[in-house]
C-alpha positions as CSV (number, residue, x, y, z in Angstrom):
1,X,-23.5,10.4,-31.4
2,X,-24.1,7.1,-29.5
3,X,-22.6,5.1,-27.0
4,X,-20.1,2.6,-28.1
5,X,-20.1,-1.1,-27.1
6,X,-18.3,-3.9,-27.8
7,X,-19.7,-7.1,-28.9
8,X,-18.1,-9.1,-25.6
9,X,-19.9,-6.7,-23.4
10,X,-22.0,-8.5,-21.4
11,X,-23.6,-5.1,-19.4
12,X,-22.8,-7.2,-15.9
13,X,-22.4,-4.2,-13.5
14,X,-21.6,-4.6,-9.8
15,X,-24.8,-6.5,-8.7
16,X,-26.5,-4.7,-5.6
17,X,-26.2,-7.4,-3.1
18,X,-22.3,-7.4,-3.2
19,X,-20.4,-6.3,-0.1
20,X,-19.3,-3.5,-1.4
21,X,-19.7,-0.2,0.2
22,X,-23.4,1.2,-0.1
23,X,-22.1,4.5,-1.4
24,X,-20.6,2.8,-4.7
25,X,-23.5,0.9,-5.4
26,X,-25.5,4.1,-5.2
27,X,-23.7,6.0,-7.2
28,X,-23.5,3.6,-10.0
29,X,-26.9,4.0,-11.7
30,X,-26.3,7.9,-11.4
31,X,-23.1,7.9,-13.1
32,X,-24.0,5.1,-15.6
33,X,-27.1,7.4,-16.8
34,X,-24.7,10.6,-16.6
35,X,-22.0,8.8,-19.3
36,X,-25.4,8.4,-21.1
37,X,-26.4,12.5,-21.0
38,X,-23.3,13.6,-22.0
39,X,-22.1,11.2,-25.0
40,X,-25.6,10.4,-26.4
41,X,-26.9,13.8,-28.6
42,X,-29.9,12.5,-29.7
43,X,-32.8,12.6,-27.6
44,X,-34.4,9.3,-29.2
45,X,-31.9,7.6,-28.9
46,X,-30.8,8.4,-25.6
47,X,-34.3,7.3,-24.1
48,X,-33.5,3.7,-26.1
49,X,-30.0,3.6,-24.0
50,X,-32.0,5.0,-21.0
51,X,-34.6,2.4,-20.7
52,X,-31.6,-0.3,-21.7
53,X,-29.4,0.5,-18.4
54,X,-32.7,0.6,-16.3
55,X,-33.6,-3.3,-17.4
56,X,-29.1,-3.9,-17.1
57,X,-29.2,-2.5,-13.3
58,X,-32.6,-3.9,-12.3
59,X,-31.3,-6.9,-13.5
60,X,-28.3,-6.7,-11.2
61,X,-30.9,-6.4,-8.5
62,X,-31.1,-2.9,-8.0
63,X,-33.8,-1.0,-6.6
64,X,-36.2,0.6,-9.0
65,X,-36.7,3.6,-6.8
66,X,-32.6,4.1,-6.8
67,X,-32.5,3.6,-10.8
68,X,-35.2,6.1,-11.6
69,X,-33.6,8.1,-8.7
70,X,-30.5,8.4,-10.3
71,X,-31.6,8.7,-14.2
72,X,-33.5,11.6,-12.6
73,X,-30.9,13.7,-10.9
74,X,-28.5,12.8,-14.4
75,X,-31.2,14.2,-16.0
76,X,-31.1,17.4,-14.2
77,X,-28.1,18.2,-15.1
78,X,-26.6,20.7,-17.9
79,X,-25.6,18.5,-21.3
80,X,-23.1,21.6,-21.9
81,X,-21.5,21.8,-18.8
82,X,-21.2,18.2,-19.0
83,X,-19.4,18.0,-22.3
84,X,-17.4,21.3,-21.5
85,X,-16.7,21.6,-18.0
86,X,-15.8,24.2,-16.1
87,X,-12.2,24.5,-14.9
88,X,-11.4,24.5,-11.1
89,X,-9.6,27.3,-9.5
């Protein structure tokens, strides 16, 4: 499975120098590459999408150290208990 995008998509996320609260901005390479772990199945093909957000962000003047920051922690975390969560009491 792969990520869907439409043709209109121009991949302009939130640029980093915007006044909006450091805590969003930080979060969004994370959760960008964390939609990526848990919809893409195919490990080939998920490094292609990988390397694709990290030129989309960088572009959007993000750090480097924040992008690969975040791709790592995404990585580091469970595909299954992504795609099947666990319920909360």
């Amino acid at each position: 499975m792969d990520i869907f995008n439409k043709s209109t998509d121009t991949h302009q996320y939130l640029n980093f120098g915007s006044s909006h609260p450091r805590h969003v901005k930080r979060s969004i390479p994370y959760n960008l590459a964390r939609r990526i772990f848990t919809v893409v199945s195919d490990e080939e093909t998920r490094n292609q999408r990988l390397d694709e957000l990290k030129k989309f962000v960088i572009k959007q003047q993000y750090p480097y150290k924040l992008v690969e920051d975040g791709l790592k922690k995404a990585n580091e975390l469970d595909r299954e208990e992504l795609i099947n969560p666990k319920p909360r009491n």
